[in-house]
C-alpha positions, 0 to 999 in steps of 0.5 A: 733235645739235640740241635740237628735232626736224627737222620742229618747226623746219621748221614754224616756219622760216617763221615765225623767219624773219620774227618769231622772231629775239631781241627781234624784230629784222630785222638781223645781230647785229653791225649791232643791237648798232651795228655798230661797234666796241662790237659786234666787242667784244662778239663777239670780232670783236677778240679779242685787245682783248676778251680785254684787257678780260675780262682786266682786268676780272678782275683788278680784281675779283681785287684788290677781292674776293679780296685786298680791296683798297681803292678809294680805296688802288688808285686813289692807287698807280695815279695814283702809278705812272702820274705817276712814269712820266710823269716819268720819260719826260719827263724822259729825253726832255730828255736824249736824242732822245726825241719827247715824246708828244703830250697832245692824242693821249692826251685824250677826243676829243668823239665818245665823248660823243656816243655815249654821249648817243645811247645814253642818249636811246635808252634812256631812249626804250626803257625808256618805250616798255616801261614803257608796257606796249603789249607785256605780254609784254615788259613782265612778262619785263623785270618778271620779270628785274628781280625775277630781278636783284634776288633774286640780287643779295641773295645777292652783292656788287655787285662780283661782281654786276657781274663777272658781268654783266660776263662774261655781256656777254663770252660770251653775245652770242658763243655767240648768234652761234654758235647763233642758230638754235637760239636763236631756235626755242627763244625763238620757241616760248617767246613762242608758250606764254607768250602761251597761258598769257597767254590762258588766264589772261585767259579763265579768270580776270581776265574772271571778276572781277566789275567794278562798271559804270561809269555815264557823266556826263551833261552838262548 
């Protein structure tokens, strides 16, 4: 069963439509999260590459958090393997017909940078266009989830923090997907009361406090 009444969410289909998807966006989900790889990740368009990484994900925080392994020791025995098996390959490669691999197949192809420094630009574009405070709601939601991050974070490591951010970026953007239209009625009626409240504060007591006038210079 749906989780508002029929007539509730025939009353603001119109307005959902227009204004109410999550974070006021106009697009799929897929083509907001860019439409590219990264987004059939995150929606388990690729499963059986995003399960890979929520499952290798889980393993280090298996080994680093429950068998407490060392950073610095997990890395040396994985760099060991990994030359011991290039060894070996190349060196069974000069005895029979084995093709060597090629190392230009196997090094960062210039693109993933770029990428990541358009994300970065536009994150740092966001953070200032919220930071600036245009949009009081978002700007005391993303306040109040950073407080929300920082008091949990004083409860958990960070490698169980991460995990956890981790699995969240692996499972939420996929049940989103599933039930966007709940979703988005519920945070659409969410915005509507934190805006009253907003209202209400403003009108009963930030306008009642009492502000010294401000006398203007006169220019000589």
């Amino acid at each position: 069963m749906p989780i508002y009444s029929s007539s509730d969410f025939e009353e603001s289909n119109d307005h959902n439509n227009l204004s109410g998807k999550l974070f006021g966006r106009e697009r799929s989900l897929h083509s907001a999260l860019g439409g590219g790889q990264v987004a059939d990740i995150l929606l388990w368009r690729n499963k059986s590459l995003t399960a890979a990484i929520l499952l290798g994900f889980t393993m280090i925080w298996f080994l680093f958090e429950v068998l407490e392994y060392n950073f610095v020791t997990l890395v040396c025995h994985i760099t060991i393997l990994v030359m011991l098996m290039v060894f070996v390959t190349y060196t069974t490669a000069k005895f029979t017909d084995w093709d060597l691999p090629d190392i230009h197949e196997i090094t960062l192809q210039e693109s993933a940078f770029k990428w990541l420094y358009r994300k970065l630009n536009l994150f740092l574009l966001r953070f200032y266009e919220i930071s600036s405070g245009e949009n009081f709601l978002e700007f005391f939601m993303v306040i109040g989830a950073l407080w929300m991050i920082s008091v949990i974070g004083n409860h958990f490591s960070s490698l169980n923090l991460l995990f956890f951010c981790v699995i969240c970026l692996g499972t939420l953007p996929a049940l989103y997907e599933e039930y966007e239209k709940e979703v988005d009625h519920l945070i659409s009626k969410g915005k509507k009361d934190a805006t009253k409240m907003l209202k209400k504060l403003d009108a009963e007591v930030l306008k009642k406090i009492p502000r010294g006038r401000v006398k203007e210079k006169k220019r000589k």
